[in-house]
C-alpha positions in Angstrom: -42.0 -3.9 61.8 -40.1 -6.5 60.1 -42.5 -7.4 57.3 -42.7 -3.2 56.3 -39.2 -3.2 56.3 -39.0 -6.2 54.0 -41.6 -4.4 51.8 -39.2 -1.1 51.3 -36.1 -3.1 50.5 -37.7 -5.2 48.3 -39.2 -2.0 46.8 -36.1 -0.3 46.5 -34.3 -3.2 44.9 -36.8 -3.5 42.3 -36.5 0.5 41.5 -32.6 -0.2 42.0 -32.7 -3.3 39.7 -34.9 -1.1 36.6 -32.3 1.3 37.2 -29.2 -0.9 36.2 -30.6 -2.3 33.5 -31.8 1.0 32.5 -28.2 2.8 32.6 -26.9 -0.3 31.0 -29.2 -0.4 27.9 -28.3 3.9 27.7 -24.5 2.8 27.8 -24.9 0.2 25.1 -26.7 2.4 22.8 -24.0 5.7 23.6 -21.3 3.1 23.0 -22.9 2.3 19.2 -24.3 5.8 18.4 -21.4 7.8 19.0 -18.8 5.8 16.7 -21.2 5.7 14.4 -21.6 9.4 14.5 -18.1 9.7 14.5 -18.1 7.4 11.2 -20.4 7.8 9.3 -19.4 10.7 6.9 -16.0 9.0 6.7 -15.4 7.1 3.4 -14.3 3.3 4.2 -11.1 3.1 2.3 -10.1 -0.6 0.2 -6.9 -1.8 0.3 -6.8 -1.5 -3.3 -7.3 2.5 -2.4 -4.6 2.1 0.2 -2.4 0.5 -2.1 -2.6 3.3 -4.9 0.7 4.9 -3.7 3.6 2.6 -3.2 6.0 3.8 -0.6 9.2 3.6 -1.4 9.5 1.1 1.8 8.4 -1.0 -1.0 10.6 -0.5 -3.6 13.5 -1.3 -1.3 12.3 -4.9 -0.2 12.3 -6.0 -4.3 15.7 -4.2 -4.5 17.2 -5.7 -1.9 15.6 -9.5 -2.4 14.4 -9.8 -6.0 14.5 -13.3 -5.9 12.3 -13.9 -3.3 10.1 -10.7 -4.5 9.9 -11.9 -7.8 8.7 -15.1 -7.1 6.0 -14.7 -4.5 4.9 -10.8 -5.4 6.0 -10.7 -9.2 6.6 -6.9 -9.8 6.2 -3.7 -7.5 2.9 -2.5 -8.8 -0.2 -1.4 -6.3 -1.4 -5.1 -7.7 1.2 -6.5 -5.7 1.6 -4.0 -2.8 -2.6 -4.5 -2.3 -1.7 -8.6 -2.1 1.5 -8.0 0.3 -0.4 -5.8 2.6 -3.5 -8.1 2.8 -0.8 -11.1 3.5 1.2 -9.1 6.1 -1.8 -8.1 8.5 -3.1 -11.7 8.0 0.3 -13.1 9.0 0.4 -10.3 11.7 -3.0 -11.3 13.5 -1.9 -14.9 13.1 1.4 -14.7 15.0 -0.8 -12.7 17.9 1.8 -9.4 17.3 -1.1 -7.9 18.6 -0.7 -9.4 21.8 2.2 -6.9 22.6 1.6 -4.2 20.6 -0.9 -1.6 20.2 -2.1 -0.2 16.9 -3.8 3.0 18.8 -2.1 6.5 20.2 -4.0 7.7 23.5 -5.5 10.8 24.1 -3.5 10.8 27.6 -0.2 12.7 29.1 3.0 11.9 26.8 1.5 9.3 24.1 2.3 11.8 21.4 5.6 12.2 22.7 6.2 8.6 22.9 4.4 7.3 19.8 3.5 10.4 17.9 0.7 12.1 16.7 -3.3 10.8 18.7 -4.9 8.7 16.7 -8.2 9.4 15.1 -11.3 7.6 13.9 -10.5 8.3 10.1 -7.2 6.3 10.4 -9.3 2.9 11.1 -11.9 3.8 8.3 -10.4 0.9 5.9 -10.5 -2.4 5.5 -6.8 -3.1 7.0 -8.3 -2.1 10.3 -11.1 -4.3 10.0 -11.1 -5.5 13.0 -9.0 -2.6 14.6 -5.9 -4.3 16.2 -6.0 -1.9 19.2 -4.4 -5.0 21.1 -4.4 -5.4 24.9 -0.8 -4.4 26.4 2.4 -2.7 25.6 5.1 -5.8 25.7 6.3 -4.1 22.8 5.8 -0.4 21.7 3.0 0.9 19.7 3.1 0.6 16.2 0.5 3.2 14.9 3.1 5.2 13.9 5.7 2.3 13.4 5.7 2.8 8.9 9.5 4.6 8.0 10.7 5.2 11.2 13.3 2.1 10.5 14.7 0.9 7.4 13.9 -2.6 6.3 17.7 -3.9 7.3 16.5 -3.2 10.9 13.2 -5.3 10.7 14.4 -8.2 8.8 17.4 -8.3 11.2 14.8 -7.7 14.5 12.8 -10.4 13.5 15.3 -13.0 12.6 16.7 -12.0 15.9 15.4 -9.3 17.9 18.2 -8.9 20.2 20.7 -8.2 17.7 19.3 -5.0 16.9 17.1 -4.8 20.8 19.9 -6.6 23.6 16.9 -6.0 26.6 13.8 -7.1 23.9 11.4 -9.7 25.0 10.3 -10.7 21.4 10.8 -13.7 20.2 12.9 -14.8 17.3 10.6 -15.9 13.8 13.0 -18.1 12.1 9.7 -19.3 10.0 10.0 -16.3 8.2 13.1 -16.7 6.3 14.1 -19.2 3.9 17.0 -21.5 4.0 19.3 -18.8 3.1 18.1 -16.8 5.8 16.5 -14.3 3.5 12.8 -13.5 4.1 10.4 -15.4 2.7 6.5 -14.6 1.5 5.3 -14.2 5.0 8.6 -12.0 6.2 8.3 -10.1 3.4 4.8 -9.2 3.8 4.6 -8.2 7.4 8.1 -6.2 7.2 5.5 -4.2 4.3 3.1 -4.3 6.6 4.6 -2.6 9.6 6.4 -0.1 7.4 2.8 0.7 6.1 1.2 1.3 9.7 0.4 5.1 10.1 0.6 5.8 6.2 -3.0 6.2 5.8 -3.4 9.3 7.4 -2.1 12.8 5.8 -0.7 15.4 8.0 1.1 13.6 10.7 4.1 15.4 12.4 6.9 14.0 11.8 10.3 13.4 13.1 13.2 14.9 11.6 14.3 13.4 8.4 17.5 12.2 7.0 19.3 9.6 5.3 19.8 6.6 7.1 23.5 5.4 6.2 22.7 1.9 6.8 19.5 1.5 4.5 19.6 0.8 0.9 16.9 2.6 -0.3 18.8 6.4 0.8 21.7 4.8 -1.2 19.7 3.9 -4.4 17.3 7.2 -4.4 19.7 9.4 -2.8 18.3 13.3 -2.0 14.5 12.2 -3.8 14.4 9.0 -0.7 15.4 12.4 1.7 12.1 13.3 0.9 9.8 11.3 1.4 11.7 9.0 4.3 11.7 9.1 7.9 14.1 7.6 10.1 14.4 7.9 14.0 17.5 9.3 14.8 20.5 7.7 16.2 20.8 8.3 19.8 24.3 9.3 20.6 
């Protein structure tokens, strides 16, 4: 009685054992086909395609420290922007930003409310999301949609000190990326670029209402044109 028994389990454990391994291999192989479905008519984009239109995020930064522009980006041209954003995601996956932030809008209750429009495969078709920097927690908020929403006063001033701008933030402060006069350096400058280009590679987004931010310099130097084309969050009263 014993020794039949033994024979079924042993008989079922085999059949469950070829079964694992059998949804497992189907899993791996949904897990790779369906991206690649999803991909594959999607053109991968270059920075240097990326770079084409300089936002006027851009224009602002060498406005605001041409010194420091001049000398480590020379002069606002897609050249330069392609070199700054290349820079800023490398010094942004070196300082693990990552870590606390997520670069990806979820298909779930109240992420579009929160963070703004769902993300979608074409948005990771370029080479600035190679890797995608989905990250692994929300320390911080998402940045997916992260490009315009502030002007670059706030992030220069958020990442010298993040409780200036945040009193309850967790981040911590990057002194290292600002020079002895406290003015941004190569690496501040490119991830402030950075960040303010997140989201600007996909068309069509909803966006919040825009206005001109009185604290930025860029609404002061292009007036009614930087209406346009910038976005700011606005001011909770």
């Amino acid at each position: 009685m014993i020794d039949e028994f033994m024979k079924v389990t042993e008989r079922f454990s085999f059949i469950l054992l070829v079964a694992g391994l059998g949804f497992f291999a189907f899993s791996i192989a949904v897990m790779a086909f369906l991206p690649w479905l999803n991909l594959k008519d999607i053109p991968m984009r270059s920075v240097e395609d990326l770079a084409k239109n300089v936002p006027i995020e851009f224009y602002d930064l060498s406005s605001r420290y041409p010194e420091q522009f001049k000398r480590y980006f020379g002069d606002v041209n897609s050249a330069s922007y392609a070199k700054v954003l290349r820079l800023g995601r490398d010094t942004y996956v070196a300082e693990a930003c990552w870590h606390c932030h997520s670069q990806y809008v979820r298909p779930i209750s109240n992420e579009d409310i929160r963070f703004g429009d769902v993300s979608i495969p074409d948005e990771y078709q370029n080479e600035l999301q190679l890797p995608p920097l989905f990250g692994t927690r929300r320390v911080g908020p998402d940045l997916t949609r992260e490009g315009g929403k502030r002007p670059n006063d706030w992030h220069v001033a958020h990442f010298y000190n993040p409780r200036e701008v945040v009193p309850t933030s967790v981040m911590p402060r990057y002194p290292w990326f600002f020079d002895s006069s406290e003015k941004p350096n190569e690496r501040g400058l490119a991830i402030i670029a950075y960040v303010q280009w997140l989201g600007k590679s996909r068309e069509g987004l909803t966006a919040p209402e825009k206005m001109i931010y009185p604290g930025c310099s860029a609404c002061s130097i292009f007036g009614e044109k930087y209406k346009e084309v910038h976005i700011h969050e606005k001011e909770k009263k």
